[in-house]
N, C-alpha and C positions, 0 to 999 in steps of 0.2 A: 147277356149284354145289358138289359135290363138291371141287372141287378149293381153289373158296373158304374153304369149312367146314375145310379141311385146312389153308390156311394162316391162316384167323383163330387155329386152334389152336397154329401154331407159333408165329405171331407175340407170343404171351404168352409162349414160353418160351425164345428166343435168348437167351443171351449179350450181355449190354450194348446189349441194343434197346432203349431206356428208352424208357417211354410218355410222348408231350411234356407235356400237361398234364392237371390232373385239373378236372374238371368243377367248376362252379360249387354249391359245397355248405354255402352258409350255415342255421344252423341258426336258423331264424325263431321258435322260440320259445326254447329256449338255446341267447343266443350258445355103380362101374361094375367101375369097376375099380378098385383100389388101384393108380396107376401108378408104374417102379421102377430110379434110375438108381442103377448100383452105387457106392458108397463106396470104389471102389478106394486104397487107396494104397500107394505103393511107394518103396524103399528109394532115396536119395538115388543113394547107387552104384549102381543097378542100371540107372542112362542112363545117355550119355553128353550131356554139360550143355554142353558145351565151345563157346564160341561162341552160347551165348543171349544173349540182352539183357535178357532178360525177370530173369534171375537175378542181372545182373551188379547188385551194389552202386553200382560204382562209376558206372554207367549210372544208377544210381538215386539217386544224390546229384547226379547233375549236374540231373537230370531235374525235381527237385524241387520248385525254384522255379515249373518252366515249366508242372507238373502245377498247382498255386497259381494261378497266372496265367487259365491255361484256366478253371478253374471260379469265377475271383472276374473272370473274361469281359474279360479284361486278352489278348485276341486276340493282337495284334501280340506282346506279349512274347513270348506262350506260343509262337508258329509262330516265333521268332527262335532258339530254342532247337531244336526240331524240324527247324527247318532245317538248322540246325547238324550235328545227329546224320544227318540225312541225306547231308550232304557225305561223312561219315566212313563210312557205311556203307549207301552206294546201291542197295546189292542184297540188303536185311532189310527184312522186312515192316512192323517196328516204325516209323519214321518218318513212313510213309506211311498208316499206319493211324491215328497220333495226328493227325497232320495234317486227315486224314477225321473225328476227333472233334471237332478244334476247328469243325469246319465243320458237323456235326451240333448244335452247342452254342448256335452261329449261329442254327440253324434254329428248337430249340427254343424260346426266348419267345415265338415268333410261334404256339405251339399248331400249329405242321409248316405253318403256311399258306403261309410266303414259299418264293419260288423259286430265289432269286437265289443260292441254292448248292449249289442240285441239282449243276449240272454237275461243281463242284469236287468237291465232294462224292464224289461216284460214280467219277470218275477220281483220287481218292486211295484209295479203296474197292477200285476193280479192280486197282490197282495191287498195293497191297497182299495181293490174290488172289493177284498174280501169281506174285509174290517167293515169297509164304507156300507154294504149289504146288510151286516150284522145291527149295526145302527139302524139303518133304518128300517131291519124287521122290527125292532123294539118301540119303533116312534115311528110311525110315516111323516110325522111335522118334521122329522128331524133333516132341515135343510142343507144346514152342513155336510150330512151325508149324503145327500145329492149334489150338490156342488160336487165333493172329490171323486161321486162314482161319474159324474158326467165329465169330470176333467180325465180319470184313469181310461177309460172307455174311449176318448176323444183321442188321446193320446196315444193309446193301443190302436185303433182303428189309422193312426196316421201312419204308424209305423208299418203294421202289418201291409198296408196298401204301398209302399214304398218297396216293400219286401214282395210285392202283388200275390201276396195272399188276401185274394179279396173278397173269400166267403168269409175268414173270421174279419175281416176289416169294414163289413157291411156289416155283420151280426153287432160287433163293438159299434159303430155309429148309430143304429137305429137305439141302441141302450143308450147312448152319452144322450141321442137327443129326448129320448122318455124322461134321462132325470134330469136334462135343462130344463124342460117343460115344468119341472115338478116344483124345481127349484126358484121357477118368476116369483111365487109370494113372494121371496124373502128379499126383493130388492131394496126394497126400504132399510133394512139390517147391514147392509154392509155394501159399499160399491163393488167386493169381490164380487160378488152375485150379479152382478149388471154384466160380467166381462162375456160370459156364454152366448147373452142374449144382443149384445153389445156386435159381435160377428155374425150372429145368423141372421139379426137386421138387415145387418150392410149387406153381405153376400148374396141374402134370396133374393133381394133387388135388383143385383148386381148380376147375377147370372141370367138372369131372364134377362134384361137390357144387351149382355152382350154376346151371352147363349141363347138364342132363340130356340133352335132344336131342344134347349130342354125345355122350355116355358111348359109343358103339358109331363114332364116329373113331379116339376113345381105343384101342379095341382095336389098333391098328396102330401104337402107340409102345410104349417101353420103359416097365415102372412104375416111378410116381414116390412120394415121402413128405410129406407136408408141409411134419411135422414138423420133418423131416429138413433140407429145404431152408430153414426160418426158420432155424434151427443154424446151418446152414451160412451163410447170408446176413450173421447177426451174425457171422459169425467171419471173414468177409473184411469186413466192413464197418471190425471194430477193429483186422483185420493185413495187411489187403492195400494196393499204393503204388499200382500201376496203376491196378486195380477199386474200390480201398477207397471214393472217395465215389458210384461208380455206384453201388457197395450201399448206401452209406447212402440215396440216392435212391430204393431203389427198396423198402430198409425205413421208411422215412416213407411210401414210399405207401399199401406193403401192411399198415404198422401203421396207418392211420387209415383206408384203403379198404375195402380186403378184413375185415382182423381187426376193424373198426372199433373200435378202440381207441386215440382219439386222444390219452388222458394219456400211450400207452408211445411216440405216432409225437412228442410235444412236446419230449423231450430232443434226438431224434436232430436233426428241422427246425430246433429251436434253435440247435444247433451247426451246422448249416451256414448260417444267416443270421448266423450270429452272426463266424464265419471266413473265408466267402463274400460279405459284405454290399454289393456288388457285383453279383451276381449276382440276377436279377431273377425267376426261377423259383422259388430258396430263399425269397424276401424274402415273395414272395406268399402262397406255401403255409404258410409263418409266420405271416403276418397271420389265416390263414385259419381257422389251428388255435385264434391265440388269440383271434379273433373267437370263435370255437363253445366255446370253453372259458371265454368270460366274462374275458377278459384284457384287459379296454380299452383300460388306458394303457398297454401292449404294444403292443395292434394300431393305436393311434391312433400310439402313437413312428413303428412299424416303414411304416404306409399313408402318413403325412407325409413321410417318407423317400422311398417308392418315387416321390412325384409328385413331388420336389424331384429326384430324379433323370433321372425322365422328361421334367420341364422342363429340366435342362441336358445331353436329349442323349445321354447315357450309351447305351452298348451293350446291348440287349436290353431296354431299359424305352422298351415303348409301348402300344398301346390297351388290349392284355389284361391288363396291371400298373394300367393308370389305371381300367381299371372295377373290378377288386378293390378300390383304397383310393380310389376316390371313394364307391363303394358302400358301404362298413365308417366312412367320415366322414362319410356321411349318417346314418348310422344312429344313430351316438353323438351329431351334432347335434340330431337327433331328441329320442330317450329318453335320452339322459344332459346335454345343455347345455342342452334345451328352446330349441332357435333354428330355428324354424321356417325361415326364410330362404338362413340356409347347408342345414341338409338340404334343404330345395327344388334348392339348387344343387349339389351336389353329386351329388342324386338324375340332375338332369338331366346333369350333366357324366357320370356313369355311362353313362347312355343314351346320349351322344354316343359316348362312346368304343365301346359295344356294338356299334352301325351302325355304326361304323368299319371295325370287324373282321369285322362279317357274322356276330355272335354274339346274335342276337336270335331264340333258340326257347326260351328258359327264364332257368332260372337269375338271374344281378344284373339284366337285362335285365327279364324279370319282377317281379321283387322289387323295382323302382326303378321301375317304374311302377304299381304298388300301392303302394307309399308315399307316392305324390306323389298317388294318389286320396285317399287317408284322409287327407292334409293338406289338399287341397283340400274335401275335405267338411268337414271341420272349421274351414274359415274359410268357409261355405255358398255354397263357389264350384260350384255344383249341376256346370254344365257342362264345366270342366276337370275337375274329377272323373270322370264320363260318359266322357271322350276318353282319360283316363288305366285308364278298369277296361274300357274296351272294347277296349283293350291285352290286357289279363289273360285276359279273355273268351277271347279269338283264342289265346291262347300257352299258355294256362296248360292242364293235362290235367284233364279233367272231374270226377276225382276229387278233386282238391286243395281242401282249406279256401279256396284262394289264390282260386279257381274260383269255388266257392260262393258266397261275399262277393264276388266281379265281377256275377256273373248276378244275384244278388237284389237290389244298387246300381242297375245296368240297368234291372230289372225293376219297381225300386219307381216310378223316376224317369224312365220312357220319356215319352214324349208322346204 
């Protein structure tokens, strides 16, 4: 148990372990320790740089397009490129670890369900281990190779713990966090380097404030700052080429999540639906902010979009993209076109897609079948109603208004 509690905790604070999706969080009436990772930074001259990739410009202008590519889920181009830089440099970590990202990026729309690239996955991951080791038995300066062994480690340990293999997925976390540690010199070098240290800030904060029960694991990590780590986050998010849209990711989460402040998380999501529009994770999480922010003809553009894509195919738009914007165009056929008939169907296309995915404990799943009660009541169809709130009943937590209004429909109307 212990060792679980140990890596649920790391697991928030890897390096580029992005958490796949955020929870179904439509808003139904508007749409220990102080812990402490040093700030180190050091003088450009005071490594030796020679032979990173991570710094080379010119690595970074080739890389460009293909970093673009990955995140607007244009696959094939992006690994075309990576491949490429692989030929030329087969014994650096860097290729095999972007490689391992496009494959993570893969996994992500499916909410970490599909498998189909575990395996790749994990052997671009160990690979990248491997390489990244070899480096830095030859130089322990050599920061680079801490960065990619704390990013493949981090990423390994998120995966494996998804998979609840949670001995190799604590062995990988307690390693990604040895070479963050290792890797604070070099923050002055690159904002890449800020992005590890950037989540373990926020998070050890963060979990003690809202995990109490763990505050006394806490005691066995370095202290972190919150503060400190939002700073930091925004400041690779608008300088970093590698890390730059991991942070934006991962500051849209924590600004509308955690901070729950989704007017500061609507510019950042913007911008990456709006750059990324491809990209079926951005798309969703856009829809979602401007669903709860009262943005209609935003969230109606952007849900019409996702299904027009999900119907032709596209990479990463499938059941969990189609219950977001079936569920967000039930709702506007509802209360804003007054059509009963499309929100009926849209309602039900939600739920299709929800069972699809095995995502029926909450959330649209819920919400789309209390919808179709109270429309069914209101055309005095007693009985779909009944079949529809005794959904609710089963799913919904006891405490919920959602709940209340299930049981006493039930209870007026039993037999």
């Amino acid at each position: 148990m212990i060792q679980k509690i140990r890596f649920i905790l790391l697991l928030f604070l890897l390096p580029l372990a992005v958490q796949a999706q955020q929870p179904d969080t439509a808003r139904t009436g508007k749409p220990i320790r102080k812990i402490e990772l040093e700030n180190v930074d050091i003088a450009p001259g005071a490594v030796d740089t020679k032979g990173w990739l991570l710094l080379d410009k010119d690595i970074q202008t080739e890389l460009e397009g293909a970093v673009q590519n990955l995140y607007n889920f244009k696959y094939d181009k992006a690994e075309k490129q990576f491949r490429s830089l692989r030929r030329r440099y087969p014994q650096h970590p860097m290729p095999y670890f972007l490689m391992g990202l496009s494959q993570w990026w893969k996994i992500v729309p499916t909410n970490v369900q599909t498998k189909l690239y575990d395996k790749a996955f994990f052997a671009y991951m160990d690979t990248a281990v491997t390489y990244g080791e070899r480096l830095y038995e030859a130089d322990n300066k050599n920061y680079e190779a801490c960065f990619f062994l704390s990013a493949a480690y981090g990423f390994d340990a998120r995966l494996n713990a998804e998979r609840k293999n949670w001995r190799k997925a604590t062995v990988s976390s307690k390693r990604a966090l040895e070479y963050l540690d290792k890797s604070k010199e070099a923050n002055g070098l690159s904002p890449e380097f800020l992005f590890g240290q950037a989540i373990f800030n926020y998070y050890a904060v963060w979990i003690s404030e809202n995990y109490p029960l763990l505050r006394p694991v806490l005691l066995f990590f370095p202290k972190g700052d919150r503060a400190l780590g939002l700073q930091q986050l925004k400041n690779v998010a608008d300088n970093g080429f590698y890390t730059g849209l991991e942070a934006k990711t991962f500051l849209m989460r924590i600004l509308n999540n955690e901070e729950n402040n989704t007017a500061a998380s609507m510019p950042v999501a913007r911008f990456l639906a709006t750059n990324y529009p491809d990209n079926a994770y951005f798309q969703r999480f856009y829809a979602l902010l401007c669903f709860n922010e009262g943005n209609f003809p935003e969230c109606e553009r952007v849900s019409r979009d996702i299904l027009d894509k999900l119907n032709q195919g596209l990479p990463g738009y499938e059941g969990i993209s189609g219950r977001y914007a079936t569920y967000f165009l039930g709702w506007l056929m509802q209360n804003k076109y007054k059509d009963r008939a499309k929100a009926k169907d849209y309602y039900q296309r939600s739920i299709v897609f929800a069972e699809s995915t095995g995502d029926t404990n909450g959330g649209f799943y819920l919400y789309a079948n209390q919808k179709l009660a109270q429309i069914a009541d209101k055309e005095k169809d007693t009985k779909t109603a009944l079949r529809y709130y005794n959904v609710v009943v089963d799913k919904a937590e006891h405490k919920s208004s959602e709940y209340k209004e299930a049981k006493a429909y039930v209870k007026k109307n039993k037999k």
